[in-house]
N, C-alpha and C positions, 0 to 999 in steps of 0.2 A: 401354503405357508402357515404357520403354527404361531399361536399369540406371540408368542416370545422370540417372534423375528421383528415383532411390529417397532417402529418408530427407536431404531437405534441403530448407530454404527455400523456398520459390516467389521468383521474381522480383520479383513483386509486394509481397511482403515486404522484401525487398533494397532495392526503390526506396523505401518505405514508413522502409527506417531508414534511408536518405540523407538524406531529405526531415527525418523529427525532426532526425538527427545536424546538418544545416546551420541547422534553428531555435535547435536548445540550443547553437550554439558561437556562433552569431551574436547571437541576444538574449538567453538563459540565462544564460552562462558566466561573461560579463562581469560581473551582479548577484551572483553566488554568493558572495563573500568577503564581500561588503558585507550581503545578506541577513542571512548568518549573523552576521555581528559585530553589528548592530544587533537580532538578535532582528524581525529585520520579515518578514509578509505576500510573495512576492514579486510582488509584483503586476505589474511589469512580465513575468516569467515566465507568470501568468497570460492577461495581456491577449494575450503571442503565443502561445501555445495556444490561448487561443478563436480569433483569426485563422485559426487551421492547421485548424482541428477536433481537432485534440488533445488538448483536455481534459477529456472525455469519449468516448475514441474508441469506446466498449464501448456503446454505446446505437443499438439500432436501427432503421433509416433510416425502421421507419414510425411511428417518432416523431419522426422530422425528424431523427437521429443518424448516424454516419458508418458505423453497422453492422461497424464492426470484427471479426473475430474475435479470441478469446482469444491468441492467438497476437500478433495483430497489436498487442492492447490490450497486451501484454508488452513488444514491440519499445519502443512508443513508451517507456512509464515506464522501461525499460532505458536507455535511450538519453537519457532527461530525467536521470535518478539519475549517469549518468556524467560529470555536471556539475556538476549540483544537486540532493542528494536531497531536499532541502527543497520542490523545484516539483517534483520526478517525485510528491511526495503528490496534486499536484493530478489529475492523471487516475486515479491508486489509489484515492484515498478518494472520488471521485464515482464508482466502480463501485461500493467496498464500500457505500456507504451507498445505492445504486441498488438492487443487486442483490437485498435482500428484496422489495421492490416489483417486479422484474421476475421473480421464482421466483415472489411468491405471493400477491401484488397482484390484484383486479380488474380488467379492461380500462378500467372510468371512472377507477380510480385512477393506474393505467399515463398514462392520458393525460391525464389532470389535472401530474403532476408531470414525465416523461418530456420532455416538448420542453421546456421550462424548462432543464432542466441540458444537453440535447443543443444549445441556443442559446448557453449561456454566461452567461445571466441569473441563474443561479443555479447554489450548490453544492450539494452535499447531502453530511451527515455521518452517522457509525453509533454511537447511543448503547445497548451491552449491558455494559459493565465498570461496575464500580463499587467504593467504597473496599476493603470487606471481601468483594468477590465481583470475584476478578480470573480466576486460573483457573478458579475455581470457579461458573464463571457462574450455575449452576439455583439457586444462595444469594439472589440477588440479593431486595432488598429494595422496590423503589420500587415501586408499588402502582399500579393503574388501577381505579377502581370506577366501577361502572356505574349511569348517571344519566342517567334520562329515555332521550334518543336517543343521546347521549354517553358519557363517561366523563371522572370528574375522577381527576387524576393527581399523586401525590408523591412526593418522593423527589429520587434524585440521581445523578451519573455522572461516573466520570473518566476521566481520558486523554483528551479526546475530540479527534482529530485533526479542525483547521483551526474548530473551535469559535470561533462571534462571526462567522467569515467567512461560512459555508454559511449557504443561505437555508432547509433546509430539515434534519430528522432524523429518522433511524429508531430510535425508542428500544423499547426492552424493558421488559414491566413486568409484574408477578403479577396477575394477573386472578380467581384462584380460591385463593384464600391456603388451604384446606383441601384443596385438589384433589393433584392426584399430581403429584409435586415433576419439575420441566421439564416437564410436560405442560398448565401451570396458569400459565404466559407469554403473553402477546401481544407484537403488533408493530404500533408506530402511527407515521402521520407527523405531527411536531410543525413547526411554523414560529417560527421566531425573534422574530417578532413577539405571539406568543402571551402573551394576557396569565397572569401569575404563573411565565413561564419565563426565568430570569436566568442568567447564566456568570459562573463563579469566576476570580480574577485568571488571566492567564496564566502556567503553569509555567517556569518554570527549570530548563532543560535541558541535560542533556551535547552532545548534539547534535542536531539538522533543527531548529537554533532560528528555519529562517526558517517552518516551519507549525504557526502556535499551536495548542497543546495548552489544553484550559482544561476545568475542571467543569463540569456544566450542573445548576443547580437549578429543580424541579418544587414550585411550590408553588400546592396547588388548582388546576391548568390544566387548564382544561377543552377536551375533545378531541371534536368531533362525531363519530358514530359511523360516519360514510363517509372516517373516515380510519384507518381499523381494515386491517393489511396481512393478508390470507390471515382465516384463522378463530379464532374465540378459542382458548386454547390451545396452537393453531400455532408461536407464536411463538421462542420456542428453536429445535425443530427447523427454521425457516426460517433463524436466525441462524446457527446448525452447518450447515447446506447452503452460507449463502453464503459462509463460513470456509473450505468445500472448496475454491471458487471463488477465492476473491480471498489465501490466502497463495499462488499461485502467484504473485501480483502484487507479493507481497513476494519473492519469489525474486528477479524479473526487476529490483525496487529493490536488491538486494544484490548482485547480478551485474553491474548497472552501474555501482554504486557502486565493485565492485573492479575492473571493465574503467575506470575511470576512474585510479584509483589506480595499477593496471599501467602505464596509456600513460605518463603519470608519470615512474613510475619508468624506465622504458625510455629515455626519453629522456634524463632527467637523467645515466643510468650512461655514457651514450654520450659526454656532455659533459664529466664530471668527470675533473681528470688526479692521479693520487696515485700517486708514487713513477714519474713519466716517463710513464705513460701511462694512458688512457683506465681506468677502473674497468670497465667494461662487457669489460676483454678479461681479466681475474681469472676463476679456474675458480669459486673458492666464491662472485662474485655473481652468475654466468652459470646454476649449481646453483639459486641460491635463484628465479631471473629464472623457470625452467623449473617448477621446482614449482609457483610461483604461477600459470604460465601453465595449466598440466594440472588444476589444482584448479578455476580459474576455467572452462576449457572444460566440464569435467562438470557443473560445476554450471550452467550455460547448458547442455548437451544435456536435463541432469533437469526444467530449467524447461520448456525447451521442448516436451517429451514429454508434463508436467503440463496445459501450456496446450492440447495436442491434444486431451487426457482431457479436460481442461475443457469447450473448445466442445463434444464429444461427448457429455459426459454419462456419460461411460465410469462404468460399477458399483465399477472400482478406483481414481476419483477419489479418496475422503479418502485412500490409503496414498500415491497419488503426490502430491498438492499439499503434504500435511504434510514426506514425504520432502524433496520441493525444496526448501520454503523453506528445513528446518532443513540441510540439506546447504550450501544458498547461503550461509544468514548465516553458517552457521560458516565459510565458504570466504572472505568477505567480511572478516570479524573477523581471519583469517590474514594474509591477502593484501594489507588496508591498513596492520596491525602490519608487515610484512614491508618494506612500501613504505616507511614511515615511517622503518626503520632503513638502508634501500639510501641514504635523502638522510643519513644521517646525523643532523648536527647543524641542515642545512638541511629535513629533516624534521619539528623541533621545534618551527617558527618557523611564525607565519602567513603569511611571507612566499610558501610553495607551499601550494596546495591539502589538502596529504598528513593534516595533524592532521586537517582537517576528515572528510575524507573517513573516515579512523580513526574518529572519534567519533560521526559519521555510521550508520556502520557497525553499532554497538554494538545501539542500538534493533532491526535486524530479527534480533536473536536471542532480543526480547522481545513484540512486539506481533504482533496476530493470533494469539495464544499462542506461548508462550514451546517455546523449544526442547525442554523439558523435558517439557511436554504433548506437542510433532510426535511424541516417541518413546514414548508412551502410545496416541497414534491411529494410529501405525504397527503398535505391537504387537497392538494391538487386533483391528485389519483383520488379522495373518497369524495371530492364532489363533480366531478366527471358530471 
């Protein structure tokens, strides 16, 4: 290997984010204001990532999937988010909600559900949050009792990204209400068809109003017992595994989100003329242009290092996936407030992308835990 292979992309990747980058300017970008102002599904966003295979890139080919790597599966939601973070949820949240069934699933269950979502036939969501147990996951209340060859199930869940739309969910439930508290969880897959499994209106959101959030309620559903993810009790620690895994995924949603915002701004300063000439040739917006630029790059080098660990399986996973995300969204939260005030007063207005992307922003410094947890799992991992 020759220095100038060291520490950068592969080609393959390169072409990999041409190819998203010309999907989301071409059929994305154009639905993005609209999505969001109407609170809609983007369906047209969807239907051109199933085309592409990108909306699921993270499923492996021998389940009929495009076998991405983590890295790769990053590119694309990066590259979807720098448009529309509303559709970059769509390949994010068919990983998170994949990934317990691909850590800890048995091979009939792998491919019972695995080519369904790797076709585009189906989504799949991740039900572990719920009203009074947000960070606090191992609280959670809804219950699976074991019945016959089954388990009937109650309870409830919020947040649940793209909820009503996904065909299918990985929900978490107490299985041993007297057992050792997180060790006394399972993980099962529910289908939307299932009877006594209903969703709560959809939320009213700051922002990503185009991927329904909505509650899922569990009342008596009954769940045959080969659809049980990993071993009873598993169940948390499979959900904390695939949380290592999938906030890098929100890195890469917050990084595009501000690589979207940046190009932006960049362009606008260059157009704008106040006091005889161009904005963009001023030192203090040329300063703020620079800082954004450098915040954004590290946090894209953090993601991308995370997504290495990731496919790896690297042992110092949780410190770097945690580290990214909360490094990204904070970089992200800056860097679209920053954009926002480079347009000015045309930063206010829906008339540019910028609020959006601003308000966009906000959420990846809360979901998949909140920032405030990353620096609890970081500390954690360095005083082992």
């Amino acid at each position: 290997m020759s220095d100038f292979d060291l520490f950068r992309t592969s080609d393959e990747h390169e072409e990999l984010r041409e190819a998203v980058r010309a999907v989301a300017e071409d059929k994305i970008a154009p639905h993005a204001a609209e999505v969001d102002e109407a609170s809609a599904f983007p369906q047209s966003a969807h239907d051109a990532l199933v085309a592409t295979d990108f909306h699921a890139p993270h499923i492996g080919e021998e389940y009929g999937g495009a076998g991405a790597d983590a890295l790769a599966t990053c590119i694309v939601i990066e590259e979807v988010a720098r448009v529309c973070a509303s559709s970059s949820l769509i390949p994010a949240v068919n990983k998170l909600g994949t990934m317990p069934v691909i850590l800890g699933a048995s091979e009939e269950v792998k491919r019972r559900y695995l080519p369904e979502v790797a076709s585009g036939a189906a989504m799949f969501s991740y039900g572990l949050s719920e009203r009074e147990a947000g960070s606090d996951t191992a609280s959670m209340r809804t219950q699976a009792v074991a019945d016959g060859d089954g388990w009937i199930l109650n309870g409830q869940k919020s947040w649940i990204t793209n909820a009503g739309v996904s065909e299918y969910y990985t929900v978490l439930a107490v299985t041993d209400p007297d057992g050792k508290r997180g060790g006394n969880i399972s993980a099962f897959v529910l289908h939307k068809d299932d009877a006594g499994f209903t969703f709560g209106e959809p939320e009213r959101k700051l922002g990503i109003k185009g991927s329904p959030t909505r509650e899922l309620f569990f009342d008596d559903v009954r769940v045959p017992g080969d659809r049980i993810v990993g071993a009873p009790g598993e169940g948390l620690k499979l959900a904390l595994r695939t949380l290592d895994h999938t906030r890098v995924t929100i890195g890469a949603q917050a990084v595009g989100i501000a690589q979207g915002a940046l190009d932006q701004a960049v362009a606008y300063v260059k157009e704008r003329k106040q006091f005889g000439r161009a904005i963009a040739d001023f030192q203090g917006v040329q300063f703020m242009l620079a800082d954004m630029a450098m915040k954004l790059e590290t946090a894209r080098q953090m993601v991308y290092v995370a997504a290495a660990k990731s496919e790896r399986g690297d042992d110092d996973l949780p410190f770097y996936g945690a580290a990214a995300k909360c490094y990204a969204s904070d970089a992200a939260m800056e860097i679209t407030t920053d954009a926002v005030q480079l347009l000015g007063g045309a930063g206010y207005v829906k008339d540019f992308p910028l609020e959006r992307m601003m308000r966009d922003a906000k959420i990846t410094q809360i979901y998949e835990g909140t920032n405030q947890i990353q620096r609890m799992v970081m500390a954690r991992q360095l005083l082992k």
